[in-house]
N, C-alpha and C positions, 0 to 999 in steps of 0.2 A: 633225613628220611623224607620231607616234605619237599626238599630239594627234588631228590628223585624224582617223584610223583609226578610233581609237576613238570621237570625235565621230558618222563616217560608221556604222558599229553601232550606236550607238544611235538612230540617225534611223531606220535597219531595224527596230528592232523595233519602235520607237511606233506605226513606219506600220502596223504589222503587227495594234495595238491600234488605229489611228483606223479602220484599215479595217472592222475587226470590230465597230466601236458603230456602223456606219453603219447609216442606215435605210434597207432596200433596198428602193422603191419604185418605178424607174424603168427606163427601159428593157426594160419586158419584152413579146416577143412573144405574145401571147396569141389564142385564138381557139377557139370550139365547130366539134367535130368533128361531120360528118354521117356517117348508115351507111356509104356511099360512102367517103367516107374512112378510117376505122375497116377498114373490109374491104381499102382498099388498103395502109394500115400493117401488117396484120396478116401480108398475103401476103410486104409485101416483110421484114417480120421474120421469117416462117419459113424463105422463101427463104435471105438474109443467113447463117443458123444452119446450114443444111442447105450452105452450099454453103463457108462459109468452114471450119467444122470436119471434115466429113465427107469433101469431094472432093479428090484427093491431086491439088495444083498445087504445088509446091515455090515459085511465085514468088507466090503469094498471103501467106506469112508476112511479109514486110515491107510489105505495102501498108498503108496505114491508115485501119484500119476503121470511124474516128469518123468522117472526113472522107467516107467512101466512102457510110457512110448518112446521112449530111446532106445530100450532094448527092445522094441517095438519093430521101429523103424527100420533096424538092423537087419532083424528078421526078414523080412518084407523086402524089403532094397534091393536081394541078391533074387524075387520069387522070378519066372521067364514066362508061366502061363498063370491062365485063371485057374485051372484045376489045382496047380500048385499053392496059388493064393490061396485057394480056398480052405486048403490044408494046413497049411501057415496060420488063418486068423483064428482056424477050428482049434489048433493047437493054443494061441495067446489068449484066446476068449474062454473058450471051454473051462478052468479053471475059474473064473470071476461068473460066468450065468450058464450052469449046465445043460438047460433047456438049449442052448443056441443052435441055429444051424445055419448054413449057408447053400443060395442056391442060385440056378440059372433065370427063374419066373417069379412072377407073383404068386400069393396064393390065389386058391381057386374060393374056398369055403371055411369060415372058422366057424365054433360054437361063440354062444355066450357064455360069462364067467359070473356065477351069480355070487351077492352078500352072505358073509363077511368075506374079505378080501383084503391082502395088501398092496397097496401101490403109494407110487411116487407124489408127492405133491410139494410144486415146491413155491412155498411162501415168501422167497425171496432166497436170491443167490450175493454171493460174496459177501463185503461191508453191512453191507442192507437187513440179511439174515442174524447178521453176528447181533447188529444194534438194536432191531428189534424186537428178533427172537433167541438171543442168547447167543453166546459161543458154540454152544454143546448141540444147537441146532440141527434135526435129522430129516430128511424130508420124508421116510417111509412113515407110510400111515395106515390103517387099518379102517376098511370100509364096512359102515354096516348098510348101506344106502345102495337102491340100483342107480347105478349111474351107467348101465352101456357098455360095461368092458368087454373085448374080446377075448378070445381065451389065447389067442397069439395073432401078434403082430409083424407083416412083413416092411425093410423097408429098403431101396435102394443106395448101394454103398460107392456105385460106380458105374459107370458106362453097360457094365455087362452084371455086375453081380445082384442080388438081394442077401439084405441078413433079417433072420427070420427069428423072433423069440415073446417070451410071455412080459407082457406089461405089469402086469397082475398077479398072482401067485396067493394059492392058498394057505399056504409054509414057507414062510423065511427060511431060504435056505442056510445052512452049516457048513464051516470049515471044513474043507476037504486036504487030504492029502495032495491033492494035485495045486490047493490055494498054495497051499507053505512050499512044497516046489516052487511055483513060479515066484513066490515074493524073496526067496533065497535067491533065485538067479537074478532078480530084479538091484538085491541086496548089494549085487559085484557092482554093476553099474558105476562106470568112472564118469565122475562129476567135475573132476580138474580142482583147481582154483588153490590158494598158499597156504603155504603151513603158516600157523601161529606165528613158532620161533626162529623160521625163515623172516617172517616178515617184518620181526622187532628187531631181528639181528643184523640186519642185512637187506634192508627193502629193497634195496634199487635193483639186486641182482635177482627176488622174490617177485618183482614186478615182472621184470622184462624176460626172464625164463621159464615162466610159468604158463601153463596153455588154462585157460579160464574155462566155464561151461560155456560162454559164446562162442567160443573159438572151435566149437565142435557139431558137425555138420547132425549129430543126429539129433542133437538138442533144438536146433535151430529150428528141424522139421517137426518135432513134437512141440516146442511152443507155440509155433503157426498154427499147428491144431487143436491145440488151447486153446489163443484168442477167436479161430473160426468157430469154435462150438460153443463160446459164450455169445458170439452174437446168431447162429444161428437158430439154438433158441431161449438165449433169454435177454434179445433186446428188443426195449418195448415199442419201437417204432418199424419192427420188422416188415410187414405190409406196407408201412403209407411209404416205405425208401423201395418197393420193391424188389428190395433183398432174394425173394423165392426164387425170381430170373437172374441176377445176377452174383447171387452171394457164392456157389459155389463154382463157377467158372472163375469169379477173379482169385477165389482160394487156390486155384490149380495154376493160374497164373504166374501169383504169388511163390509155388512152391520153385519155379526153379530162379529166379532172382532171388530166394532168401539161400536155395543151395550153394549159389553163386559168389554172396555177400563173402569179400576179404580184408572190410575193415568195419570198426564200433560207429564209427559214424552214419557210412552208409547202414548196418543194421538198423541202426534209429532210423531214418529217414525213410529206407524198404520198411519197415513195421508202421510208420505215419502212414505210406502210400495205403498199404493195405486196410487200414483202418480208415482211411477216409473215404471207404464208399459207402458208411452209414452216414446221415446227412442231420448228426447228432455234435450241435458248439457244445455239449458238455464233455464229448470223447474227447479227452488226452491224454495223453501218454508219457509218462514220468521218464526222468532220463535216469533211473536207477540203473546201476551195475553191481551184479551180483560177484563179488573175488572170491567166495570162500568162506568169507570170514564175517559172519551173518552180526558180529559186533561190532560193522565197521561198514556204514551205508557208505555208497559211492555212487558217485554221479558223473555224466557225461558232461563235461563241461562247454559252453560255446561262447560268443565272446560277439561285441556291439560296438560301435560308436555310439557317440552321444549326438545322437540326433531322432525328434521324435517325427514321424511324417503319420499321414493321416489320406482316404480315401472319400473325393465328391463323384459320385456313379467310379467312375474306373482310372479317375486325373488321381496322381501319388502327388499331395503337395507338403510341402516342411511345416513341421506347425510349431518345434519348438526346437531351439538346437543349444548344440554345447557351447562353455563363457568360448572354447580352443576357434570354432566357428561362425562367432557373430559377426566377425568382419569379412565375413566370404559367402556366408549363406543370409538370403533374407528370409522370412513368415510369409507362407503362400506361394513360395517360388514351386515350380513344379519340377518334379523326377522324370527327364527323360529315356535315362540308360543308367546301367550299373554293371559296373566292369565290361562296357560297350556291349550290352547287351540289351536288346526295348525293353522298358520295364514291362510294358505289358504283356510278354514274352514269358517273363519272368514270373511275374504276377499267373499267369496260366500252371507254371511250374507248380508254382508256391501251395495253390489250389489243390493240388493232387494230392499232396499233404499234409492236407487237414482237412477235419470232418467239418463243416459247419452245415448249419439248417441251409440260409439265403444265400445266395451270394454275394449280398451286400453284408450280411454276417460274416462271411466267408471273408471278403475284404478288410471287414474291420478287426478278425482273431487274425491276421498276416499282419496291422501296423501292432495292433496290443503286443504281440509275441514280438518284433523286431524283425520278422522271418525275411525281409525281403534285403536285408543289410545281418547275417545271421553268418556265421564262418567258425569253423574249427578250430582257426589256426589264429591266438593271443598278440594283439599287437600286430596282425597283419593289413596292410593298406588296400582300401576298396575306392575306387575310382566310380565315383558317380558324376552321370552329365546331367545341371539345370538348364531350364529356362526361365530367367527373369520377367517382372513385372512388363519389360519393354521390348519381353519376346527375342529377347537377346541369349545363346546357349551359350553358356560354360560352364569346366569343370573342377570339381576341388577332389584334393586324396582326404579320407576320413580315416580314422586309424582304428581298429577295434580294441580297444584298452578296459571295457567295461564288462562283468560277469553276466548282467543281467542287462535285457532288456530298457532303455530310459522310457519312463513315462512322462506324465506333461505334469509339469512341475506348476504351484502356482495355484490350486485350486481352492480358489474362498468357498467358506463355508454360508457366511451371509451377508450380504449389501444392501443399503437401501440406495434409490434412485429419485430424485431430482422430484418426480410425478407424486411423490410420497408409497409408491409401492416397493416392495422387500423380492428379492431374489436367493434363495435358500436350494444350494447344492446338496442334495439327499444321499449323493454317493461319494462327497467328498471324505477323505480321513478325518478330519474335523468334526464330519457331523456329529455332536454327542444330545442326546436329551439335555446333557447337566448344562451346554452351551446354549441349545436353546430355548429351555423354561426363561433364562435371561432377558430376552427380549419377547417374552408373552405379551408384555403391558403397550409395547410399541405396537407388536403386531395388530393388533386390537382395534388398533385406530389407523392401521394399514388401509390405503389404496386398494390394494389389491397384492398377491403374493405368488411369486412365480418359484414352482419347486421343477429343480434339475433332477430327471430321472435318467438321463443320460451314461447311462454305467450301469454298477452294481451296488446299488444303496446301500447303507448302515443298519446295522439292525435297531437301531432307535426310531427308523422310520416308523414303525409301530406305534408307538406311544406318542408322537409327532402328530402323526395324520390324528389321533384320537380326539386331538382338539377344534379337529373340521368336521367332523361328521356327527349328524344328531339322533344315528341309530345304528345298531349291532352292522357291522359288515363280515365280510367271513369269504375266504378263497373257493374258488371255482371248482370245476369236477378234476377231479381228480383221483385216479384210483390204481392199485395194485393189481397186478395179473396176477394168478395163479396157476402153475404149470401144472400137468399131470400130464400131458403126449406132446411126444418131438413136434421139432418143425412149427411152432405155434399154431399146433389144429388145436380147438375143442376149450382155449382158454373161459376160464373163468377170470372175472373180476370182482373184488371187493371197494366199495368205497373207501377213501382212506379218512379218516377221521382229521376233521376241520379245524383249520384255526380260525380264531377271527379276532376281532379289534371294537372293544365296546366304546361308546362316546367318552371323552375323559370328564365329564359330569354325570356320566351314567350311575346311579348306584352299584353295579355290578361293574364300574371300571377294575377296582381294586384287585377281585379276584376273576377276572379274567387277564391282566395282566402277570399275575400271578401264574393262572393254567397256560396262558403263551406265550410266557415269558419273554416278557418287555416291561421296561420299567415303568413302574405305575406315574402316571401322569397327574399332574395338578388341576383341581377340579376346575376348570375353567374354556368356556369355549369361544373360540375365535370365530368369528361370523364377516367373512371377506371373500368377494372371489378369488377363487384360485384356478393358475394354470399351471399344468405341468407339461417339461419338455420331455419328448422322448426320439428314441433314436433304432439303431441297429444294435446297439451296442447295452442296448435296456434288454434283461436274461433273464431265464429263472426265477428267482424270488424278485426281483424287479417288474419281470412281466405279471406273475400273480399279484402285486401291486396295482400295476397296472390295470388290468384287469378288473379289479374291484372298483377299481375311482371309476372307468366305463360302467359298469354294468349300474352301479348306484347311482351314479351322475354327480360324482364331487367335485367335478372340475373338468376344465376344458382341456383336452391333449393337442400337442403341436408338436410337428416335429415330423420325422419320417416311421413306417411301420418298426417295429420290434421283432427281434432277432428270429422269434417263431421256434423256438427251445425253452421247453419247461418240464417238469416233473422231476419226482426225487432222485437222488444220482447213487449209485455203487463204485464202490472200488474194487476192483480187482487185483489181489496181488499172487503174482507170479515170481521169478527170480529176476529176470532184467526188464525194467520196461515195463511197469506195471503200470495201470489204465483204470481210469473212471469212464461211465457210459450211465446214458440212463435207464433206469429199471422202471419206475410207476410214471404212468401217464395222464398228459393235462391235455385236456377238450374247453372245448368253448360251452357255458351253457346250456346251451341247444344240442349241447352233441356233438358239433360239426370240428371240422379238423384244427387245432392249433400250430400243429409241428407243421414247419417250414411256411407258416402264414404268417406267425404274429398278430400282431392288435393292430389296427391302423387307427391311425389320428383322428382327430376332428377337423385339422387344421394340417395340409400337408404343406411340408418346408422344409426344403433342402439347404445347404449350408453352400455358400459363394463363396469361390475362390479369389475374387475380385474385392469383399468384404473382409475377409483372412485376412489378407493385406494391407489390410486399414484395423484390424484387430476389432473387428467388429463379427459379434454373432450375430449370425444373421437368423436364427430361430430366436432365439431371446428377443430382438429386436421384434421381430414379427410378434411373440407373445404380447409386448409392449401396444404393438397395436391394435390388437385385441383389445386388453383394459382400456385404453385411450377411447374405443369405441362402442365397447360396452357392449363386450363378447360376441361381436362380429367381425368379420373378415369375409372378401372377396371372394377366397379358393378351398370353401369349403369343398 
């Protein structure tokens, strides 16, 4: 019996590998959208947005919204006029908010809606809501406060039309007969994807006969309308990307390249493009695939050589490669072509498919990801052209044999140097507190101590730094939106509640370690200059690190500005392709903008590719000259 068991686990996962070398060329619905169409996608996706998020129906949270705009879509797809539109969405919507209506204007005049009141407010969407306000989380709320509501709101759904309905409401409304209608016809909704005991019995022919929910063109346009309507309104850097002008022209765009899409690949790649006109390094997009069979995650699989390369302003140079390529590739040679194509041709490509803040961000999630050396196809040869040290080109074949991405292999944790000063990599795997309480007594009598922020540090930085600083520090503005009207009019914001980092001699080390969990640190403090390197590639919890050593003045920074991406992140899960984004927002002190600015240095220093090739950092080195000078430099 244990036989079995284990026999039947491993037939799970192979299938899980034959499924993923499949070539997905079949089965796909495809078709060119005309104006007409496009215009009527468009209304029923703003529609869809306006009515499922904002209109306070207590029995719309269970309904489900994939199915609802498939059958949706359907509807709509065959409409020839606006009139007939109009009738269409009066029919799909009317059952979910019976106030609604649809028209040719604006309104002219509304009343006010006075206290008590129900309306929307939403304290946080996806991941975010779950974690820290429960599962069972609802966003209708009940108003005893004037807060300005209208008694009905209009809003445009498309070129020609308005949809017009109550934000607010004095009565939750009740199940209707026409609810359980429509969630019956919703109910038939063919989703695709394999049977069970097709797929234990028989996978190979359960694979490749089977038409999946990607493979269906209405799905395809109701999840595009999904991801547009979480970010147009609940992402939090809506305004500074300018989103208002350009968010729903590229969603129109979008609609007939995703109608178009005939294979899984390209799907992933058309849903990158689309998402990367928010200028957010925390959006990505998971390579899930949804078969069916919700016991049995799948993924899009892609495939790498083993070679790591790396970006100085826009030169692609080698920075670490496989044992298969030492004797052909050198450290520092530069990328001129790949599959005779300019990289930086390429490199423009790449861009369109990822979201990042900078675009030296931008550059550096293309070498992190592999994206520029990235293919489908296992084991296939990619032809890249260098140029050597001596400015001499040529070419080697690389072979993609690797599941994931290589990264740069090699990274110590700590060194000392010659000077008597300590160099401490904060985002290497290594980092651990328990490694480095071990040399406190060294450090103590350190030189001076240089911490790598270069990355995405360890969470033991916390209890690390607590031994350089001699009073409370605590992370920057940061705060939560709270939605209650589309479009991101009329946000409120809450501060979000602070961590911080007490001295590790503090009395109050112990149980602030405790409240922010990091391990409590040994009471003892290190009194050394310190600098720290930073880069593009410094994010997130790295930057609000960052962040605090400025604002306090712990230390001197070097290096180039920071990636300009911070605040808490959500997940979004959908059926293929599910996506993090960020939700709460980080500002500088003052107020003033963080996203797509970053921190800058005290000390700016770019990294030589002339120095690569001598294996020499050339910011660490410049830190070095700092201490040597006793925290001066030339290029301030």
């Amino acid at each position: 019996m244990k036989a079995k068991i284990i026999s039947i686990f491993i037939l799970l996962l192979t299938c899980g590998h034959i499924y993923s070398t499949q070539r997905d060329t079949t089965y796909w619905e495809c078709k060119s959208l005309n104006t007409r169409q496009i215009a009527n996608f468009t209304a029923l996706g703003n529609c869809y947005g306006y009515v499922r998020y904002f209109y306070p129906n207590p029995n719309l949270g269970k309904l489900d919204w994939v199915k609802f705009l498939m059958y949706a879509v359907n509807k709509v797809d065959a409409v020839k006029t606006d009139e007939e539109l109009k009738v269409t969405l009066n029919e799909l919507f009317l059952p979910l908010c019976p106030s609604i209506t649809f028209a040719d204007d604006t309104l002219r005049s509304v009343s006010k809606i006075k206290p008590p009141f129900y309306a929307i407010k939403h304290n946080g969407i996806g991941s975010y809501s779950n974690i820290f306000f429960g599962k069972d989380y609802a966003p209708i709320t009940l108003f005893t406060d004037e807060l300005n509501y209208d008694s009905l709101y209009c809003y445009k759904i498309n070129d020609k039309l308005f949809v017009r309905f109550p934000i607010a409401v004095y009565h939750l409304p009740t199940k209707t007969k026409s609810f359980d209608r429509l969630t019956k016809l919703i109910d038939k909704v063919d989703e695709g994807g394999i049977n069970t005991l097709d797929f234990l019995f028989n996978r190979k022919k359960a694979i490749t006969t089977t038409k999946f929910l990607y493979h269906k063109f209405d799905y395809r346009i109701a999840d595009l309308m999904i991801r547009y309507n979480f970010i147009q309104h609940f992402y939090g850097y809506y305004d500074e990307d300018g989103l208002a002008k350009t968010g729903e022209s590229h969603f129109k765009t979008t609609l007939n390249i995703i109608a178009q899409t005939n294979n899984l690949h390209n799907y992933y790649y058309n849903l990158c493009n689309y998402t990367s006109i928010v200028k957010d390094q925390h959006l990505s997009l998971w390579r899930s695939i949804d078969i069916g069979l919700s016991w049995l995650p799948m993924h899009l699989p892609m495939s790498y050589p083993d070679i790591v390369y790396e970006f100085v302003k826009d030169t692609c140079y080698i920075k670490n490669v496989g044992e298969n390529y030492k004797s052909k590739i050198a450290k520092g040679d530069i990328i001129v072509s790949i599959n005779n194509q300019p990289v930086q041709s390429l490199v423009r490509q790449k861009l369109l498919m990822n979201a990042y803040s900078t675009e030296e961000a931008g550059l550096r999630r293309i070498a992190l990801k592999g994206k520029l050396l990235e293919t489908d196809n296992r084991d296939s040869i990619i032809k890249i052209a260098l140029k050597n040290q001596s400015n001499q080109t040529y070419e080697v074949d690389l072979q993609t044999n690797l599941f994931k991405a290589p990264l740069e292999k090699g990274k110590c944790f700590l060194k000392k140097f010659d000077d008597g000063s300590y160099y401490i990599n904060l985002c290497s795997d290594t980092c651990t507190y328990i490694r480095f309480k071990k040399h406190i007594p060294d450090l103590q009598s350190a030189k001076a101590v240089i911490f790598d922020l270069r990355g995405y540090p360890q969470s033991d930085i916390m209890s690390i730094i607590s031994h350089f600083i001699s009073g409370k520090i605590e992370i920057g503005k940061l705060v939560r939106p709270i939605y209650r009207f589309p479009n991101h009019k009329n946000i409120d914001y809450k501060a979000v509640e602070k961590w911080a980092i007490e001295p590790a001699i503090s009395p109050s080390s112990k149980s602030a370690s405790k409240k922010y969990e990091y391990k409590t640190p040994l009471p003892i403090k290190i009194e050394v200059p310190i600098v720290f390197l930073i880069n593009d590639e410094t994010i997130s919890f790295g930057e609000s690190i960052v962040e605090m050593i400025k604002y306090y003045k712990i230390g001197t920074l070097v290096g180039t500005p920071t990636a300009g991406c911070n605040g808490d992140v959500t997940h979004i899960n959908i059926p293929n392709c599910n996506f993090h984004m960020t939700y709460n927002k980080f500002y500088n002190r003052d107020g003033s903008q963080h996203h797509c600015i970053g921190i800058r240095p005290d000390y700016f220093c770019e990294m030589k590719i002339s120095d690569i090739r001598k294996n020499i950092d050339t910011q660490l080195e410049f830190a070095k000259k700092i201490i040597l000078n006793n925290g001066t430099a030339n290029n301030k």
